[in-house]
TIBANU-531008 format. One record per residue (C-alpha): residue in one letter; residue number from 1; y, z, x. Coordinates in Angstrom, 2 decimals, m for minus. Layout:
REM TIBANU-531008
+-------+-------+---------+---------+---------+
: lumro : kollo :       y :       z :       x :
+-------+-------+---------+---------+---------+
:     a :   NUM :       Y :       Z :       X :
...
+-------+-------+---------+---------+---------+
This chain:
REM TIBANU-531008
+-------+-------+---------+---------+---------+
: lumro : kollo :       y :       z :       x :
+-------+-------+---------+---------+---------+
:     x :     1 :    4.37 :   81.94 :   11.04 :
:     x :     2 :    6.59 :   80.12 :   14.12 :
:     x :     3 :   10.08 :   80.68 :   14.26 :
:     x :     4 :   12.86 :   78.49 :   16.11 :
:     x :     5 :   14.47 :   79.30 :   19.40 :
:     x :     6 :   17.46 :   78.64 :   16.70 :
:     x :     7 :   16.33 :   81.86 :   13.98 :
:     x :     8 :   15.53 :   83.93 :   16.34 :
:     x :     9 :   18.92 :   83.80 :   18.00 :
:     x :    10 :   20.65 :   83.77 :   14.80 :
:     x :    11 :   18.32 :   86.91 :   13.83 :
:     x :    12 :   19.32 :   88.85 :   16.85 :
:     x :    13 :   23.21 :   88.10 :   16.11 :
:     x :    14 :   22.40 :   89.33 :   12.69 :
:     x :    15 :   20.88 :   92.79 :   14.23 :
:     x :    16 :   24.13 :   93.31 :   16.59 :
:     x :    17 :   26.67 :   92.49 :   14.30 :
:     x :    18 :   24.78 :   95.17 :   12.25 :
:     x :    19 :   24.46 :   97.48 :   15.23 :
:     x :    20 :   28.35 :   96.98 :   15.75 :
:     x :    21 :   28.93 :   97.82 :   12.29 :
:     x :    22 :   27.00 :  100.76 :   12.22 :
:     x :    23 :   28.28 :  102.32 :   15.57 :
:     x :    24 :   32.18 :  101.91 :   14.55 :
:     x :    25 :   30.89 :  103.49 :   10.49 :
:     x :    26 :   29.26 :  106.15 :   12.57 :
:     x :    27 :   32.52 :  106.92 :   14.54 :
:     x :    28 :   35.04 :  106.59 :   11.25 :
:     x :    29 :   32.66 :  109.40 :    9.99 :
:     x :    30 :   33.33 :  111.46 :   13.28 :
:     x :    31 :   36.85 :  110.41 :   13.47 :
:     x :    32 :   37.23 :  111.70 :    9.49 :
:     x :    33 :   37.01 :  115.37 :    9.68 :
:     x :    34 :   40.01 :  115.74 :   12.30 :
:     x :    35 :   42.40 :  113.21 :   10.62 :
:     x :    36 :   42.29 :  115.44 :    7.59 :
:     x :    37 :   42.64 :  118.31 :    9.38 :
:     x :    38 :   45.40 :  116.82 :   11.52 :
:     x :    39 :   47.36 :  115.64 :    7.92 :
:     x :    40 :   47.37 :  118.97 :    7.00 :
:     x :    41 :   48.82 :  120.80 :   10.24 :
:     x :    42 :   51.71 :  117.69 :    9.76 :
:     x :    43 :   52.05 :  118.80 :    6.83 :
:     x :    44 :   52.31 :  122.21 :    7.28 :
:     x :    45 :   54.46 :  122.09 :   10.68 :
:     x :    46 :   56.75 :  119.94 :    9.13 :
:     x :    47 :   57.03 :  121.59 :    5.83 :
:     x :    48 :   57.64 :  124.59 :    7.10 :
:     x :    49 :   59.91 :  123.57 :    9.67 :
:     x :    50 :   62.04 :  122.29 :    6.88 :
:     x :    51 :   62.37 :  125.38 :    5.10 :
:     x :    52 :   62.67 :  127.63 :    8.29 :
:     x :    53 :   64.31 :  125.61 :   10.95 :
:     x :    54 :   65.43 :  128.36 :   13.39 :
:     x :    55 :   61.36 :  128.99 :   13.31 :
:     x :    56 :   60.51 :  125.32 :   14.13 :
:     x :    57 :   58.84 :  126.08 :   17.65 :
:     x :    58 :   56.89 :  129.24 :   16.40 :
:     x :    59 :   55.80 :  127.17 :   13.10 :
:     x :    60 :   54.66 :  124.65 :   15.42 :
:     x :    61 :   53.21 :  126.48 :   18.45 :
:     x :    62 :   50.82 :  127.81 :   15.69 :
:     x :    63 :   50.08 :  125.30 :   13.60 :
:     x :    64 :   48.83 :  123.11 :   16.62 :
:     x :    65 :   47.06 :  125.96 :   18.22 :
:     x :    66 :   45.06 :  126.80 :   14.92 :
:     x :    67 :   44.72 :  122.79 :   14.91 :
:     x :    68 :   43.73 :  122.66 :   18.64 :
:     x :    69 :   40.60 :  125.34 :   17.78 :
:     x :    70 :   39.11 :  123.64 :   14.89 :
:     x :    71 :   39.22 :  120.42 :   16.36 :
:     x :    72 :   37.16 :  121.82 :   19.58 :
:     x :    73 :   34.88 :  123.34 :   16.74 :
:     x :    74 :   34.74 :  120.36 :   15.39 :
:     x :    75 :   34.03 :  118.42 :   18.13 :
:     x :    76 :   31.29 :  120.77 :   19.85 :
:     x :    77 :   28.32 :  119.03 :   18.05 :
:     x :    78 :   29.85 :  115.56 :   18.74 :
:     x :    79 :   30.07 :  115.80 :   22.52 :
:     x :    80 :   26.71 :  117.58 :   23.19 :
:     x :    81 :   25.51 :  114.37 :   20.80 :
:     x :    82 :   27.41 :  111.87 :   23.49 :
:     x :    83 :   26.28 :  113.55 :   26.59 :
:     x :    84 :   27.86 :  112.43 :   30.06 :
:     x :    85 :   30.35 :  110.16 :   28.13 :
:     x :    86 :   32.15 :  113.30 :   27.07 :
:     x :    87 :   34.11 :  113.29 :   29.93 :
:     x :    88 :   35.86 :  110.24 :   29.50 :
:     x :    89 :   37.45 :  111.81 :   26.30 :
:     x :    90 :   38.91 :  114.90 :   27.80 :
:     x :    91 :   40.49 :  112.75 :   30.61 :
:     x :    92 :   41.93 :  110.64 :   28.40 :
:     x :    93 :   43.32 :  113.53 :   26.11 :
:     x :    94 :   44.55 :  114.82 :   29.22 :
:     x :    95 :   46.20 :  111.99 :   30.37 :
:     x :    96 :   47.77 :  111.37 :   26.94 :
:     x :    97 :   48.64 :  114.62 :   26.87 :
:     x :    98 :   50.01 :  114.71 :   30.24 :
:     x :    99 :   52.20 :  111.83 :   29.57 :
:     x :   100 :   54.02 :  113.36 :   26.82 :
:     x :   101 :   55.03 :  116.35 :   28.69 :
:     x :   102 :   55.83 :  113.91 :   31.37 :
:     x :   103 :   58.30 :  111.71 :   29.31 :
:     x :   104 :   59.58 :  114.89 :   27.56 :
:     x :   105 :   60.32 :  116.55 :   31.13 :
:     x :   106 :   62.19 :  113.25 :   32.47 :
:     x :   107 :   63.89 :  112.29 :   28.87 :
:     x :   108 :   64.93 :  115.48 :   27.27 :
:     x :   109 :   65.25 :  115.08 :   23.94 :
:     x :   110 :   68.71 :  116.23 :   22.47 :
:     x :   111 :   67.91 :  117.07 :   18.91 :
:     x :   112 :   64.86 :  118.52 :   17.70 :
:     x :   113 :   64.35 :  115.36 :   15.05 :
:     x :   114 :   63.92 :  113.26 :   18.41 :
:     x :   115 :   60.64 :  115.49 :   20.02 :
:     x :   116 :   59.28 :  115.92 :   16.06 :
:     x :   117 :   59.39 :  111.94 :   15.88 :
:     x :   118 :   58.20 :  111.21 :   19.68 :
:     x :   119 :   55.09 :  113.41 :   19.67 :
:     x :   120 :   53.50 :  111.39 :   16.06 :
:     x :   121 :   54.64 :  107.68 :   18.11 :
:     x :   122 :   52.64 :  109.13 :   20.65 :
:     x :   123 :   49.92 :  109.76 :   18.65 :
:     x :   124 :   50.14 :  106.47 :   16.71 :
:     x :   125 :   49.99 :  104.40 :   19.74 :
:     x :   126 :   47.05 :  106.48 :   20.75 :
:     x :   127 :   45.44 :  105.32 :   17.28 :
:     x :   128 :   46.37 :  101.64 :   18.24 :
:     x :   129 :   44.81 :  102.24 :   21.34 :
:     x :   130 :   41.63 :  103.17 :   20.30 :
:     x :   131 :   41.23 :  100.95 :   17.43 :
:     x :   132 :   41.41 :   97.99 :   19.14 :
:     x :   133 :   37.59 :   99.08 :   20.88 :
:     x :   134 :   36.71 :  100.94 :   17.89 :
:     x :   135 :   37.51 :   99.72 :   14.91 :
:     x :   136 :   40.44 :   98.01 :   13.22 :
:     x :   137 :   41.05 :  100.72 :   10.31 :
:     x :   138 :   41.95 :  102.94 :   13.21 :
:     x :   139 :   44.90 :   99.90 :   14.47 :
:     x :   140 :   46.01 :  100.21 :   10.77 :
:     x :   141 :   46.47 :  103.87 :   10.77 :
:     x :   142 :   48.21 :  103.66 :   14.10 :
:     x :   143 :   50.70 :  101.28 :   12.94 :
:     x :   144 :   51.03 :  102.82 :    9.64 :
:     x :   145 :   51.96 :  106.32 :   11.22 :
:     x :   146 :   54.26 :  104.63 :   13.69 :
:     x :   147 :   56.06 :  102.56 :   11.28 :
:     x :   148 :   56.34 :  105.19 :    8.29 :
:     x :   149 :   57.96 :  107.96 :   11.61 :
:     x :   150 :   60.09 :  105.15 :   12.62 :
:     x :   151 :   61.03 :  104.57 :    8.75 :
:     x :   152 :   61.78 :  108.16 :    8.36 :
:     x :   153 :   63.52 :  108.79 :   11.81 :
:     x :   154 :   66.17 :  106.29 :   11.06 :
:     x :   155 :   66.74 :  106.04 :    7.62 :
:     x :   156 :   66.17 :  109.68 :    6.44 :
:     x :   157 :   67.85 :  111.94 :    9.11 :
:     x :   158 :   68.58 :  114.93 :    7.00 :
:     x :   159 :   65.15 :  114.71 :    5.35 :
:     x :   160 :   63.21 :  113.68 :    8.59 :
:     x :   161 :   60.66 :  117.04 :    8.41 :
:     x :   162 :   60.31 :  116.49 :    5.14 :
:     x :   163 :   59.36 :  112.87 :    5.16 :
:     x :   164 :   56.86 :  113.56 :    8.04 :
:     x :   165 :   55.01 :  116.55 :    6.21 :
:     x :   166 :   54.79 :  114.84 :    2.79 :
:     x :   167 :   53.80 :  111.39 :    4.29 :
:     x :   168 :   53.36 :  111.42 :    7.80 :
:     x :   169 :   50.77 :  114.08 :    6.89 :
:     x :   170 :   49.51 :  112.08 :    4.32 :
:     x :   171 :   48.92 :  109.18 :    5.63 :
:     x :   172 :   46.59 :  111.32 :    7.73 :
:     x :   173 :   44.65 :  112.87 :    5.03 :
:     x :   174 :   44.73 :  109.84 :    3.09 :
:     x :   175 :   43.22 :  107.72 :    5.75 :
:     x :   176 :   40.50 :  110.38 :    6.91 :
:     x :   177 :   39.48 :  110.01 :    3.67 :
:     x :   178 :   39.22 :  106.61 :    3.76 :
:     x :   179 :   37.15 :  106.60 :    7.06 :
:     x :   180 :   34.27 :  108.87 :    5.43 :
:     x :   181 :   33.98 :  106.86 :    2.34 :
:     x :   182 :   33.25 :  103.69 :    4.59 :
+-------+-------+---------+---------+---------+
């Protein structure tokens, strides 16, 4: 059996397309564990940063820390898995990261609402960001999370925390969800 110059090109697009498709499932399926976990310090920082507001930085300084050490756990496997690239990620956490105490440090913010709604537009951009190499679901979830802080920021100032932990934080667990069942 002969085949065309013209099949066997089209039968190679075929095998990257499916290549493509199964790199960005694989990384959904990587990407899944910490958005749930990441829903679920929102919604506990927020939450109880509603009910305990004089307690907001303590609430928060150990909600992300607890976060912070289950995503490393998390991640160990991954990284040894991705070798030299690993790198690459912790620079660009660190720059991200860098950046926001950067801007903070310049542009103080005057109310606490202002740093609780700056730090998840961070991260939504950073979502943007990385969906656009690795997979649109990720630029929805970006724009989703900046849109619904933006939503709540404006129009529900005296129930900002709230709005955040019930669906800022669920719109995190919701869509880590979604990525594993891709």
């Amino acid at each position: 059996m002969t085949i065309s110059k013209e099949q066997a090109k089209s039968a190679l697009q075929d095998l990257q397309q499916v290549g493509d498709r199964s790199a960005t499932l694989y990384k959904y399926t990587r990407i899944s564990p910490h958005l749930i976990l990441w829903g679920c310090v929102w919604m506990s920082g927020y939450g109880l940063s509603d009910a305990f507001p004089s307690q907001t930085g303590l609430i928060w300084l150990i909600a992300n820390s607890i976060g912070a050490a289950i995503s490393i756990y998390l991640a160990r496997a991954w990284f040894r898995g991705i070798g030299q690239a690993n790198w690459r990620v912790g620079y660009a956490i660190l720059s991200i990261l860098t950046f926001t105490v950067a801007t903070v440090a310049i542009l103080p913010p005057h109310a606490g609402r202002q740093i609780a709604a700056f730090i998840p537009m961070v991260i939504a951009t950073t979502y943007v960001l990385v969906g656009i190499w690795h997979g649109r679901r990720l630029v929805i979830l970006g724009t989703l999370t900046g849109a619904l802080t933006l939503l709540g920021y404006f129009l529900l100032y005296s129930h900002f925390n709230l709005w955040m932990a019930v669906v800022g934080g669920g719109a995190l667990v919701l869509a880590g969800a979604w990525l594993k069942r891709v």
